[in-house]
DSSP file (Angstrom, degrees, kcal/mol; ACC not computed):
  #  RESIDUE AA STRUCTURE BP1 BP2  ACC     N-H-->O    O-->H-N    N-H-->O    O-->H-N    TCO  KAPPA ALPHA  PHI   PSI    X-CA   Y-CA   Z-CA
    1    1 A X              0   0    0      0, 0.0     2,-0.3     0, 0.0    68,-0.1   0.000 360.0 360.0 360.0 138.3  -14.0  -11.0  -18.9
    2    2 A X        -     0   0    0     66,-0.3    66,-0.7     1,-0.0     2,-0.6  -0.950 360.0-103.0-122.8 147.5  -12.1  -10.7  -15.4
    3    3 A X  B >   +A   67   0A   0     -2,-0.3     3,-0.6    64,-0.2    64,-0.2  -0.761  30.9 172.4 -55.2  66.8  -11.6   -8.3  -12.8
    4    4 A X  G >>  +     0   0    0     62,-0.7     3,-3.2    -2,-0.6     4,-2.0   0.597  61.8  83.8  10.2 -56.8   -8.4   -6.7  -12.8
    5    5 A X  G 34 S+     0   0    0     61,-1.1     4,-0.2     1,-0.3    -1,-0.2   0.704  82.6  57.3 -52.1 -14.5   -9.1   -4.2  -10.2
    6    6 A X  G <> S+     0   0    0     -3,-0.6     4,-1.2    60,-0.2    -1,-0.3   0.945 115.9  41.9 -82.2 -45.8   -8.5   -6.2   -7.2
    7    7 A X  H <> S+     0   0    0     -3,-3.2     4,-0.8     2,-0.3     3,-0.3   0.898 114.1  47.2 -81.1 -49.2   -4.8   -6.6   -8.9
    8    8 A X  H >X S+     0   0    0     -4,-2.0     3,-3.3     1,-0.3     4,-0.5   0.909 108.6  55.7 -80.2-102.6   -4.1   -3.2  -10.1
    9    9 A X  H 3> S+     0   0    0      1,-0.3     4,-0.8    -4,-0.2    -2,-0.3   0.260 114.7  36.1 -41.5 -54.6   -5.2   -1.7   -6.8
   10   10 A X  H 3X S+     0   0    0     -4,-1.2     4,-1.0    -3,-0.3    -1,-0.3   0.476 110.9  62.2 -77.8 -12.4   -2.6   -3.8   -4.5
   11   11 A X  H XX S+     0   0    0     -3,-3.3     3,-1.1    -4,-0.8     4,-0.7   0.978 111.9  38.5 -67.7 -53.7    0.1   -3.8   -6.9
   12   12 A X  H 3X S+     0   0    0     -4,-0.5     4,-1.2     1,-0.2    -2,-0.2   0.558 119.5  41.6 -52.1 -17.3    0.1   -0.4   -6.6
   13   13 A X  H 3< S+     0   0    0     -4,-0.8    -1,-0.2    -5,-0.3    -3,-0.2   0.471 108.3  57.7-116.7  12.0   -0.4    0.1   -3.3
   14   14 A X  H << S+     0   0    0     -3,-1.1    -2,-0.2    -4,-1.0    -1,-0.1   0.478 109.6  48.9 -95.7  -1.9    1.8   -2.6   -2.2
   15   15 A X  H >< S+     0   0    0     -4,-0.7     3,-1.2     1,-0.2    -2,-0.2   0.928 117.8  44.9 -86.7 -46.3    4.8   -0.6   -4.3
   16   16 A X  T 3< S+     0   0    0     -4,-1.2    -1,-0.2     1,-0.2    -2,-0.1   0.620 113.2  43.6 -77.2  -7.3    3.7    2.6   -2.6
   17   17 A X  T 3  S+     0   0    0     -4,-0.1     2,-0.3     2,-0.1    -1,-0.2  -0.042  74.0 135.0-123.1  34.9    3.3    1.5    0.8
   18   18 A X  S X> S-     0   0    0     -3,-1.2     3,-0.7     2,-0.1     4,-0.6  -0.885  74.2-107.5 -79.5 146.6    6.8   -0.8    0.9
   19   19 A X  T 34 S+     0   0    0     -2,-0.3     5,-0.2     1,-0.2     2,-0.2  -0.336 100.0  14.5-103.7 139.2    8.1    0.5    4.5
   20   20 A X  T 34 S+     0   0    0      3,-0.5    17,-2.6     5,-0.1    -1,-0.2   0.187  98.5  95.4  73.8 -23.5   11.3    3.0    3.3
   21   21 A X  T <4 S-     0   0    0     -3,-0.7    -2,-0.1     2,-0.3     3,-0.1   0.925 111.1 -11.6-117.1   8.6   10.8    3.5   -0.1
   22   22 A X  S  < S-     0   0    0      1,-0.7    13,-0.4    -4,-0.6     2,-0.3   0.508 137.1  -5.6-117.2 -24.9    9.0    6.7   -0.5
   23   23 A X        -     0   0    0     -5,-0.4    -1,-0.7    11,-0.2    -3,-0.5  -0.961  54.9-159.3-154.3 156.0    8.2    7.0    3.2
   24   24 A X  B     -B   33   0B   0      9,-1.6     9,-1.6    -2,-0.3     2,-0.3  -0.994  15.9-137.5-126.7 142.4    8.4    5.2    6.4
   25   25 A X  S    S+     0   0    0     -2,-0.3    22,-0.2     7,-0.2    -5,-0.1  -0.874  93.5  24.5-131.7 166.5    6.4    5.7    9.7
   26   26 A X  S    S-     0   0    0     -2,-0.3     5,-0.2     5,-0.2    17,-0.2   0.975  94.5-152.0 -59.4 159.3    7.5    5.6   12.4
   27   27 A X        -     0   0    0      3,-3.6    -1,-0.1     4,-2.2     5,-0.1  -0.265  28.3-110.9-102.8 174.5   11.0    6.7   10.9
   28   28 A X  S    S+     0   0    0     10,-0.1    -1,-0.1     1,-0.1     4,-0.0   0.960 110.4   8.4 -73.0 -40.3   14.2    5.6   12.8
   29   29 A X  S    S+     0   0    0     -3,-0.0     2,-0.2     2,-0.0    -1,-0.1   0.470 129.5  42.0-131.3  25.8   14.7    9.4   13.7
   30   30 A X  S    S-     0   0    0      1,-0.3    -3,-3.6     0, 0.0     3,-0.3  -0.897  82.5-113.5-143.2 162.9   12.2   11.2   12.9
   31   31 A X  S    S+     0   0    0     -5,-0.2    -4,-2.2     1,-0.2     2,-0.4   0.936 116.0  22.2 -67.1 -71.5    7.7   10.5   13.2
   32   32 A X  S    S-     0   0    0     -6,-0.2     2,-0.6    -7,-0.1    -1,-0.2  -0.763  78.9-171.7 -89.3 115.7    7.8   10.4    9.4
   33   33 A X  B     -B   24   0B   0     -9,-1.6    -9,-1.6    -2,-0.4     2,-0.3  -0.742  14.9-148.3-117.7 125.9   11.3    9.6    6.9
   34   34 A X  S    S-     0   0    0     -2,-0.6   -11,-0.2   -11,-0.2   -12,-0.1  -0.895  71.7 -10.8-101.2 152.9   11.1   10.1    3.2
   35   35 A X  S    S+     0   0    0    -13,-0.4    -1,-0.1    -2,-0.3   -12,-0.1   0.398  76.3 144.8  24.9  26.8   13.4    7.6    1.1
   36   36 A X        -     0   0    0      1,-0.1    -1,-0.2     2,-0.1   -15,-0.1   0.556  48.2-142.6 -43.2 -23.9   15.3    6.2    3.5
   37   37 A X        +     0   0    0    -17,-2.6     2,-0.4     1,-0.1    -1,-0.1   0.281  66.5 104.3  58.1 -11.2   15.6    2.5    2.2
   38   38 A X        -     0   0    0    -18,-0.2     2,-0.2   -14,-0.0    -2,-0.1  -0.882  47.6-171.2 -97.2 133.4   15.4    1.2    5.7
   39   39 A X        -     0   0    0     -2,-0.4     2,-0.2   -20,-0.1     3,-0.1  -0.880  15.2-170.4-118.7 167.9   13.3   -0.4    7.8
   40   40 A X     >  -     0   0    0     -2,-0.2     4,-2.6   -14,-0.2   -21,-0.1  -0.710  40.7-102.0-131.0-170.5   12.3   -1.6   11.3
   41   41 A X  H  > S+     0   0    0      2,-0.2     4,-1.0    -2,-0.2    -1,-0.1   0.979 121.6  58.1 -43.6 -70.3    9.2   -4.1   12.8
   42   42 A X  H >> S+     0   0    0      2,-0.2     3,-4.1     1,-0.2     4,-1.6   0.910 109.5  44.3 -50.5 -72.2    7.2   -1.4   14.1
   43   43 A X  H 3> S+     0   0    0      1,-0.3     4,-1.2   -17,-0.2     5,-0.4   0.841 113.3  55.3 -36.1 -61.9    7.1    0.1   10.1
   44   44 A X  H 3X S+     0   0    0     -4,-2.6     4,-1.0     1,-0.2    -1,-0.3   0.816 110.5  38.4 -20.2 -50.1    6.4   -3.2    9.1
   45   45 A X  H <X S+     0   0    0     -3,-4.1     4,-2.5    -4,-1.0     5,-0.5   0.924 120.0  51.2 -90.8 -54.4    3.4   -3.7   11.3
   46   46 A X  H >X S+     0   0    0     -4,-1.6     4,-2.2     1,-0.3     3,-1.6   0.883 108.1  44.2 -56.6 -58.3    2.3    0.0   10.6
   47   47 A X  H 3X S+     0   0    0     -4,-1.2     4,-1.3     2,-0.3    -1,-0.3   0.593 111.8  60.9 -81.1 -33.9    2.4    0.2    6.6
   48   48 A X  H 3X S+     0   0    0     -4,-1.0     4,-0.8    -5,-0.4    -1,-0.2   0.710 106.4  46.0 -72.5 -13.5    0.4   -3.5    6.6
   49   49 A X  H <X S+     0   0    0     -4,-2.5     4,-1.0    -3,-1.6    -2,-0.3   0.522 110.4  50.4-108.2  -2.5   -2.2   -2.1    8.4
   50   50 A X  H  < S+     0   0    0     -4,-2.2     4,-0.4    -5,-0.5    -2,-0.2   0.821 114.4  43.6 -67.5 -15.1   -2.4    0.9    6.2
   51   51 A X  H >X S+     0   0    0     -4,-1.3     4,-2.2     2,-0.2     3,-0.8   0.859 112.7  50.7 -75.3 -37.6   -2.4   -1.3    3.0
   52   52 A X  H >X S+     0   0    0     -4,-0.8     4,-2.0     1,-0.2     3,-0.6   0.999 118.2  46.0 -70.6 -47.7   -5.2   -4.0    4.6
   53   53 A X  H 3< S+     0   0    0     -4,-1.0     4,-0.5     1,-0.3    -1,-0.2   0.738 115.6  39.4 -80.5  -9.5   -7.1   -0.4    5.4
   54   54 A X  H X>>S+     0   0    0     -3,-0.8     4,-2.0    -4,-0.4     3,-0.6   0.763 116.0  60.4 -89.4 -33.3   -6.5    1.4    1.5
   55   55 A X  H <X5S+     0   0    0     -4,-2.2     4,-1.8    -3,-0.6     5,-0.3   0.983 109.8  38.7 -67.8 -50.5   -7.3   -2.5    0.3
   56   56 A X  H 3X>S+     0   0    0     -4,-2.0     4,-0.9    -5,-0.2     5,-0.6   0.602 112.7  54.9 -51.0 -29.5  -10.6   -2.2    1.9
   57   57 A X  I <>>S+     0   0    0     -3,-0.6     5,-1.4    -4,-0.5     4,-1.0   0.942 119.2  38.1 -76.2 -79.0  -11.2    1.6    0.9
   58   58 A X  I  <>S+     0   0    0     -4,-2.0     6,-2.5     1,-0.2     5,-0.6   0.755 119.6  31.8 -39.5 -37.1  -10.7    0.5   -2.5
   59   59 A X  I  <<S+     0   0    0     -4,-1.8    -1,-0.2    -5,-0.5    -3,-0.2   0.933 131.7  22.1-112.3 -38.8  -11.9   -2.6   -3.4
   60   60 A X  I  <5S+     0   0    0     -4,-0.9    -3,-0.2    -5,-0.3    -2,-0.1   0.931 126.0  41.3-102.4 -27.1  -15.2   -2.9   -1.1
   61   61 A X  I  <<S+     0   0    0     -4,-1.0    -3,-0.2    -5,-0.6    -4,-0.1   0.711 133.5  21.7 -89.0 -37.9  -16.2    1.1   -0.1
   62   62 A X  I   <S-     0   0    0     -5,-1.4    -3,-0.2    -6,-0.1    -4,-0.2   0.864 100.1-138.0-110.9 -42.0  -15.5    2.6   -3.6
   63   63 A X      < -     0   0    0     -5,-0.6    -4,-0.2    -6,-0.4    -5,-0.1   0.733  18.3-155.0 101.0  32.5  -15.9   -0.6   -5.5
   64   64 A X        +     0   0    0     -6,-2.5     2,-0.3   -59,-0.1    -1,-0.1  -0.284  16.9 174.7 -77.0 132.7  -12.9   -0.6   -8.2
   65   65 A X        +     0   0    0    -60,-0.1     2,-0.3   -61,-0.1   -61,-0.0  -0.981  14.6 174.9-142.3 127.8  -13.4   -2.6  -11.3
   66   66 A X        -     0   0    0     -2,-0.3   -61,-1.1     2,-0.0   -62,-0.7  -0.990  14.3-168.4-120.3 121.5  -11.1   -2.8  -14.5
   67   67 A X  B     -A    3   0A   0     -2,-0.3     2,-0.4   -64,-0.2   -64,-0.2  -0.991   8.8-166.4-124.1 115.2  -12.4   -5.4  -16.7
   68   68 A X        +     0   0    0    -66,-0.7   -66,-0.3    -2,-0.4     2,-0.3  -0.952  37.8  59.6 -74.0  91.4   -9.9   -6.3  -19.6
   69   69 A X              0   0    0     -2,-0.4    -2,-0.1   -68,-0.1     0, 0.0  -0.906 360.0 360.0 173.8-156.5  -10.3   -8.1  -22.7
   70   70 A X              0   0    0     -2,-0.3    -2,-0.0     0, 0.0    -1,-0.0   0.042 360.0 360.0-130.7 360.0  -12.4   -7.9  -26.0
């Protein structure tokens, strides 16, 4: 049996933390922008270190394991 969790936890949080499409920070004209579709650097740089820091939360601090199979 293999560990899933590692997968499932950055698929998801790489869909929720793509820069523009439920939020972006910093926004173009505002601190925070909901659905904008757009992005700049800075959001780039910001939203990769909030996913390396949720990747970390997740996967070594809480521990998440999904083990699939029969």
């Amino acid at each position: 049996m293999t560990d899933w969790g590692s997968v499932f936890v950055a698929s998801v949080l790489f869909i929720l933390l793509t820069p523009g499409m439920l939020f972006q920070i910093p926004g173009q004209h505002r601190y925070v922008e909901f659905g904008n579709f757009h992005t700049s650097g800075v959001s780039i740089l910001v939203h990769s270190i909030l996913y390396l820091a949720f990747m970390c939360i997740f996967l070594i601090a809480i521990g998440v394991h999904m083990y699939i199979g029969s």
